[in-house]
N, C-alpha and C positions, 0 to 999 in steps of 0.2 A: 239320809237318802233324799237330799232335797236335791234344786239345780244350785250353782252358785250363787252365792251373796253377791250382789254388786253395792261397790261402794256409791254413795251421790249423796250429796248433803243439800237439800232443798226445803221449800217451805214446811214442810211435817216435823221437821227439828228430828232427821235421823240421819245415826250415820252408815255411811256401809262402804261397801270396796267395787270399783270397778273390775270386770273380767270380761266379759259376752255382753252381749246386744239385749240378753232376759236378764231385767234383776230381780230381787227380790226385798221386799223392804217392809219390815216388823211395825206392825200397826197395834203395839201395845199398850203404847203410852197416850196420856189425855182422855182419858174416857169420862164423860157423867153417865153415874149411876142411880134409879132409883127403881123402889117397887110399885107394880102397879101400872099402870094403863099412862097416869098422870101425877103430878107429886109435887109440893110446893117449892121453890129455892131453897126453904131451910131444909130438907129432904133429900134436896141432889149431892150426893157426895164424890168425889174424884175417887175411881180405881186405875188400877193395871194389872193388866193380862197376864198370866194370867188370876183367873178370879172367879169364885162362889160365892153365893149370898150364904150360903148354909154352915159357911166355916166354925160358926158358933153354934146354932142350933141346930144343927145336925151332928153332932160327936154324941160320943162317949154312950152309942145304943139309944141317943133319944129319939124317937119314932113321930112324934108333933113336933117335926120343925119346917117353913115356910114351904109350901109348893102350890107355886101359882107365874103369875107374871111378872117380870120385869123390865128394864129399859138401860140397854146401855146407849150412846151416841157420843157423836165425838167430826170435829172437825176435819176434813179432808179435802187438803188440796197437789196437784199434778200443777209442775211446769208448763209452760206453754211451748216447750219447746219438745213435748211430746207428743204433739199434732201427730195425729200417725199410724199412732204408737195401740194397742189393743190391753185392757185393765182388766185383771181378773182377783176377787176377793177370795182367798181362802182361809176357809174356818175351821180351826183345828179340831173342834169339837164343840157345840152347844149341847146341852143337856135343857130339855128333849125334846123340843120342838122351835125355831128359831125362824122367826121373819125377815128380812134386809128388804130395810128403804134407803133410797137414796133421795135426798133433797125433800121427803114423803113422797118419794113413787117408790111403787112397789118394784121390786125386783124377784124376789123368789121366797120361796118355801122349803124348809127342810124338816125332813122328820127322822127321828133317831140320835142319841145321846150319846154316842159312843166312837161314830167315824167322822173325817173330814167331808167337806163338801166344798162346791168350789161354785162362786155366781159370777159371770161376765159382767162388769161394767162400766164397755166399752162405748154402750148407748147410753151411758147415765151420767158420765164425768165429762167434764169439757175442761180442757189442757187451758190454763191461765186462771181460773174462775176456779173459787172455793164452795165446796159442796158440805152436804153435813151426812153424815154414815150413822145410819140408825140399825140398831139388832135389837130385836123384842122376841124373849127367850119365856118359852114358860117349864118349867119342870111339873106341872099338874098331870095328875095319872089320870090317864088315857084310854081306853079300852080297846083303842086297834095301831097300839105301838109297843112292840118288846121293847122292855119290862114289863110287866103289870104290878109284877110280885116279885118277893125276895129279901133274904133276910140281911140286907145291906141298905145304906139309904142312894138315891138319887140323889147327889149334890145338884140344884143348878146354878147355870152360871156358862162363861166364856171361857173353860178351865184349861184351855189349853193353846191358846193365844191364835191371834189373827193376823194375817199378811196378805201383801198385795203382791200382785207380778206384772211386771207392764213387759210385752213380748212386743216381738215385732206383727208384720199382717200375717204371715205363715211362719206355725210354729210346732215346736209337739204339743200336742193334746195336754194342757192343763186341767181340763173341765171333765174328763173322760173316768166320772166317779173319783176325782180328788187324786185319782193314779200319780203317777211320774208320766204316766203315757208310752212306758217302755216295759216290755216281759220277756222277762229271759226263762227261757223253760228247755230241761236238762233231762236227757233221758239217755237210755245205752252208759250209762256210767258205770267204768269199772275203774281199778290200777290202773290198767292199759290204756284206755280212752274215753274221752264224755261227746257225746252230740250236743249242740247249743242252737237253739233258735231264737232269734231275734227278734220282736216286732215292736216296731214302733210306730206311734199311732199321730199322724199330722192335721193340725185345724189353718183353714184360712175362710178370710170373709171376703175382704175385696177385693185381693188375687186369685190366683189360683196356685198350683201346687207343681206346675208347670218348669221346668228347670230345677227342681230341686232334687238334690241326693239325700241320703243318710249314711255315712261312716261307723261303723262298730269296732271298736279298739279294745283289746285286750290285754291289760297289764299283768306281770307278774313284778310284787311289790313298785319299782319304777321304771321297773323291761319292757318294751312294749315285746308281746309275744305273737298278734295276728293282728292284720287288719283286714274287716272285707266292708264293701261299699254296693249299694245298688241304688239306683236311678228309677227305678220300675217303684211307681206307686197306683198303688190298687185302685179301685173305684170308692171302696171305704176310705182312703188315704192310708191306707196300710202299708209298710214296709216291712219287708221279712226277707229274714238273709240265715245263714245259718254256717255252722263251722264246728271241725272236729278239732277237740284237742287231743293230742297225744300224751300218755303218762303222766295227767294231771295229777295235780297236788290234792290229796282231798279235804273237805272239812270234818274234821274227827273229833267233834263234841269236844267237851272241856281239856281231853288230852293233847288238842292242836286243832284249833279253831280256824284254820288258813281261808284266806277272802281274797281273792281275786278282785281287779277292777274293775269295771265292765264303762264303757263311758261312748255314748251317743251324740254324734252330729248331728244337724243338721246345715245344709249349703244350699241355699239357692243362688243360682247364676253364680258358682266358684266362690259365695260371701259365707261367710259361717255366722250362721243368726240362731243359732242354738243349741244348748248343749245338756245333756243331764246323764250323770255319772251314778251309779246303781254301785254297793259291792254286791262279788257271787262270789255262792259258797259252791262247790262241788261234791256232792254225795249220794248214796244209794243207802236206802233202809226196809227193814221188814217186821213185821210182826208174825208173831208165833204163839196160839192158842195157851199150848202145853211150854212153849220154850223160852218165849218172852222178845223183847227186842233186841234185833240186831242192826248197827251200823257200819255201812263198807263190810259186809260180811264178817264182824265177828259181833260176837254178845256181850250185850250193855245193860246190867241191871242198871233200871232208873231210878233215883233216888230223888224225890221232888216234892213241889210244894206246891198248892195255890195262892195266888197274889192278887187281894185287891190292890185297885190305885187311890188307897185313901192314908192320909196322917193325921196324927194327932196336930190341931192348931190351923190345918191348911186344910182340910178337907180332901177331895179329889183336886186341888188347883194345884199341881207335882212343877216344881222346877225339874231341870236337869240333877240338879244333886240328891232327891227324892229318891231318885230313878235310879241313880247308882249308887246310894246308901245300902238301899232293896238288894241290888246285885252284890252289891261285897258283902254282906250279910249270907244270903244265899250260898255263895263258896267259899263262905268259911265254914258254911255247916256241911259243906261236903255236895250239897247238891249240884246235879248234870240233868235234871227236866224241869221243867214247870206248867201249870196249868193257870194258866193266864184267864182268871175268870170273875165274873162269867160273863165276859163281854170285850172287844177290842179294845187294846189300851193301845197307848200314846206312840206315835212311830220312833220314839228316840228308845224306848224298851225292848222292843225288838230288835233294832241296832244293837243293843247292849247284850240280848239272846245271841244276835249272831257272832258278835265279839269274843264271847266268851265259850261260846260251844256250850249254851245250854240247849237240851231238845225241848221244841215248844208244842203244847196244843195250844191253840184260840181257838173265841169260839165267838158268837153271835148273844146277845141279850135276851135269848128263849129260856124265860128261868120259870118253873116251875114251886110251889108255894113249899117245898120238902114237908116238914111236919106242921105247918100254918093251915090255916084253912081257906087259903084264897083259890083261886085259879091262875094257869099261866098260861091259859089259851083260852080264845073267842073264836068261834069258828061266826066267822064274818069276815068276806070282800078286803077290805080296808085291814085287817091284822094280818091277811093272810100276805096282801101283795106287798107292805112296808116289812116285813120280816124277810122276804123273799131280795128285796132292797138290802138290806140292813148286809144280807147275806155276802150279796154281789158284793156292796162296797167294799169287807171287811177282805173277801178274797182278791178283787183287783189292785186294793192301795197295801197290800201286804205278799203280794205273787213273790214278789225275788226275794224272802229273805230265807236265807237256808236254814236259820234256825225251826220255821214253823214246817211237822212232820204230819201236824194233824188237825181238822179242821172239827171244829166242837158245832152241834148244831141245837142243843138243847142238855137241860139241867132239869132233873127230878120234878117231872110234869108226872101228873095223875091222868088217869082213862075215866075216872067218873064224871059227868055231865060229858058238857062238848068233851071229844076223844079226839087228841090230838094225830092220834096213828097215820093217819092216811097223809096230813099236813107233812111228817114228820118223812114220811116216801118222796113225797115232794121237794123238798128241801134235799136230801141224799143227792135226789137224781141232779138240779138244780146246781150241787155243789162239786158234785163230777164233771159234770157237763162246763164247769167253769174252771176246773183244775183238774185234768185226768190224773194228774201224777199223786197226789194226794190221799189219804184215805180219810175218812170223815171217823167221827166218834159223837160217844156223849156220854155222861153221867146220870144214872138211875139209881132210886132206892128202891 
């Protein structure tokens, strides 16, 4: 679900493919590593993204292994022939709290160990001139960041690798909670027909937004099946278009997984300076107290499992083949759900849910101590609003994928001391109000 690779081979020693005017280009390799605030030369050693410090002592149930600070950084330089041009850092994941300096200025702060985030810096890089990218990551537990508690470790670390996007001055929304900046949200769906709403979300700094269109294309495998365009952007920069399909194909779980393409322009002044391609799945489902789940109207026992994103050897630092080991695994045992827990994992695994026709809950990092004796809630300001965070991020960077049916907002939390209850209304209404179509859950003992 990203936008396209563009290829360009320049000073960063990478290579990629030209397509569109946004590229995107993996900033994995050359990192110095060490722990600690500061660390002598024999201390700093060379990783790649991605990467955990905890890969050793963190396995195998050990509970004392390192959680504190660390230091990645790493050379970075931009052409000069990208005067112009607007630089945006994103970070797949730090575990669980991550600073970015550039050149030692600060640029931003992130809290939460489980989604992407995304820092502009377009006022930080200068096009010809070599800059140095610092991230200082701590995984030190926190008291006003889910997790608290839990009987899984916190790897830290950059465990799910880092990229840049150089865009033009007007573009779709890169920064807009780590999004695509596009939501396609389905409703009235039967055999017969689906409604689709489009919106897509556009940034500029030194233009404006002025002359610019968005195009929504809809493929069936390499058909093109509709296209509609509007000109009209909102005062937020919103676009919103919307279109019926007739006698769609649906997504029918592990039995025929079918995905639509869904793929976004952007034109300003007749130029196409943007583009990002979503798949959609098309489906309708229900729950039933006494009856159980049904998909597209008929009944689907679920057969499922929950998945950490951790291995033996790697910790949580998952390549691509991690991720689909996990999934052929999964259907050859037969399973059609999963509980993706207890926390958002990596956007290539959801890709892999919607491929495959598994039915997903995720869920947010609200874990509760189950039979431990810790807490998993602080009733204080500061846990309440970074959860409330965690929240958004997990449902904006994760809205189109048809696999996810339900939205987890907490894990075997206790009522004794602080009582989570009232929190836990909050988060409900919080995660409605940001997906009607969805229904929320959770797991108690």
């Amino acid at each position: 679900m990203n936008r396209f690779i563009i290829l360009f081979l320049f000073s960063l020693g990478i290579l990629s493919t030209c397509v569109f005017a946004v590229e995107v280009i993996p900033l994995n390799e050359g990192w110095n590593f060490h722990r600690g605030f500061q660390a002598p030369a024999s201390e700093i050693v060379k990783v790649t993204l991605p990467h955990t410090w905890n890969a050793g002592d963190g396995m195998f149930g050990n509970a004392d292994y390192y959680r504190g600070l660390c230091n990645y950084s790493r050379k970075l330089s931009v052409p000069a022939h990208y005067r112009g041009k607007r630089f945006f850092l994103k970070v797949m994941a730090a575990q669980t709290v991550a600073d970015i300096f550039i050149d030692h200025y600060f640029v931003m702060q992130h809290k939460g160990g489980y989604t992407a985030f995304v820092a502009e810096l377009t006022d930080f890089l200068v096009p010809g001139k070599e800059s140095v990218l610092e991230i200082r990551v701590s995984n030190a537990q926190t008291m006003d960041i889910a997790p608290i508690c839990g009987d899984f470790n916190m790897f830290g670390g950059l465990y799910r690798g880092v990229e840049l996007l150089v865009t033009e001055d007007v573009c779709i929304e890169p920064a807009y909670y780590a999004s695509s900046g596009v939501f396609f949200t389905q409703s009235d769906v039967s055999e017969k027909k689906a409604h689709l709403k489009i919106e897509a979300l556009l940034s500029a700094r030194e233009t404006t937004v002025t002359g610019c269109e968005v195009e929504f294309r809809l493929y069936d495998k390499e058909k093109l099946l509709c296209r509609v365009a509007s000109a009209e952007v909102g005062e937020d920069k919103k676009v919103m278009m919307d279109i019926v399909l007739e006698r769609p194909h649906l997504w029918d779980g592990v039995k025929n997984p079918y995905l639509y393409k869904g793929v976004v322009i952007l034109r300003k002044d007749g130029k196409e300076i943007d583009k990002v391609e979503q798949p959609l799945g098309l489906r309708y489902y229900a729950t039933d107290a006494d009856r159980g789940f049904f998909l597209n109207g008929k009944h689907l026992p679920l057969h499922g499992v929950c998945r950490h994103q951790e291995w033996a050897e790697v910790g949580n630092a998952l390549r691509p083949m991690h991720h689909e080991e996990d999934t052929r695994l999964m259907l050859e045992m037969g399973v059609n759900a999963i509980r993706l827990a207890h926390y958002p994992q990596a956007t290539y695994m959801y890709d892999l849910m919607d491929r495959n026709g598994i039915v997903t809950w995720a869920e947010i990092p609200f874990v509760g101590p189950g039979g431990y004796a810790d807490k998993g809630f602080v009733d204080q300001p500061s846990f309440r609003e970074n959860g409330k965070e965690q929240l958004k991020e997990m449902i904006r960077q994760h809205f189109n994928h048809p696999s996810i049916c339900f939205w987890g907002l907490f894990n075997e939390l206790k009522e004794n001391g602080d009582n989570p209850l009232e929190y836990i209304k909050e988060l409900n209404v919080l995660a409605h109000q940001e997906d009607p179509t969805r229904p929320t859950t959770s797991a108690s003992n």
